[in-house]
Each structure stands twice: as C-alpha cells, then as structure tokens.
PLY file of the C-alpha trace (Angstrom):
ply
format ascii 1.0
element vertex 62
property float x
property float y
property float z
element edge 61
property int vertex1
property int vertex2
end_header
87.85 95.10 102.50
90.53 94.11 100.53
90.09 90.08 101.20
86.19 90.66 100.37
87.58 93.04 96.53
89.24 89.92 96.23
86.20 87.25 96.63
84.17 89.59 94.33
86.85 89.55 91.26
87.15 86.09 91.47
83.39 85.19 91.28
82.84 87.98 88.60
85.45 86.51 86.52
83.74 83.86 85.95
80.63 85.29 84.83
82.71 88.18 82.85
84.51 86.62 80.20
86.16 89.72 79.58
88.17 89.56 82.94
88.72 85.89 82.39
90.44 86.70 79.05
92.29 89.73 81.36
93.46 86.53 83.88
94.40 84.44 81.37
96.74 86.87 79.26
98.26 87.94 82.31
98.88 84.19 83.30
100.30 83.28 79.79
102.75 86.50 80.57
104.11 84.73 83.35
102.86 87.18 86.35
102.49 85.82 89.78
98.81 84.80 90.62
98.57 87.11 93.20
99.61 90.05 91.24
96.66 88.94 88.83
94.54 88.49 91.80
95.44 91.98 92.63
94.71 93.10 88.74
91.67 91.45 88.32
90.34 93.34 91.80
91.66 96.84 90.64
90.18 96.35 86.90
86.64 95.33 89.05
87.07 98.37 91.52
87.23 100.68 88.32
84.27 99.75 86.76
82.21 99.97 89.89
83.34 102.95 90.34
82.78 104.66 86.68
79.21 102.51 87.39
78.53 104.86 90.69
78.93 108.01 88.95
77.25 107.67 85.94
74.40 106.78 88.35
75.16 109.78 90.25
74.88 111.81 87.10
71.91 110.12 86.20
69.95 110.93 89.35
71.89 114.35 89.79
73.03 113.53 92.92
76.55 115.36 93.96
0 1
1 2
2 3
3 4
4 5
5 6
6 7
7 8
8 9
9 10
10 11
11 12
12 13
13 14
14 15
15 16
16 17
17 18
18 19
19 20
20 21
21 22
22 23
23 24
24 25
25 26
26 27
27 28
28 29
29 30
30 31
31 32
32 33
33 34
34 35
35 36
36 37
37 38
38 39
39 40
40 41
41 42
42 43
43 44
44 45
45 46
46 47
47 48
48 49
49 50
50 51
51 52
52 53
53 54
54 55
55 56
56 57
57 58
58 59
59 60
60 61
C-alpha cells in the first residue's frame, strides 16, 4: 500500500502544481527526498480522504 501511496504522489505531482511547489520548498529546505516522498504521499492521503467524506455527506451515506 504504501509503495503504491507513493507511485500515486509522484504522478499527481506532476499534474498538481500545488504539490510540486510543496516538493520543491521542501527540497530548497534541505529535507531528505524520501522524507518529501513521504510528505508529498501524506499531503495526497489527506485530500483523498476530506474528498471521501464530503462525498459521503453528499450522498448521506454513514
């Protein structure tokens, strides 16, 4: 799961520019690129998540 977060984050950042501005201050700070990899995948795993229930509340499921 974690391996496949990781695939995803990198692909959306590229279509996102949002996250690729997120990668690229956190590379300018210096951080480790897997720490950014790790970032990026949280940051992704947020919004699909805030995504899933406002659907939820949309359709009034539970």
């Amino acid at each position: 799961m974690r391996s496949i977060l990781f695939l995803v984050a990198d692909v959306a950042r590229k279509f996102d520019p949002s996250l690729a501005d997120f990668r690229q201050r956190l590379l300018d700070r210096g951080k480790p690129k897997m720490a950014v990899r790790v970032a990026l995948a949280r940051k992704l795993l947020v919004r699909l998540n805030a995504k899933a229930r406002e659907t939820r509340a949309a359709l009034n499921i539970a």
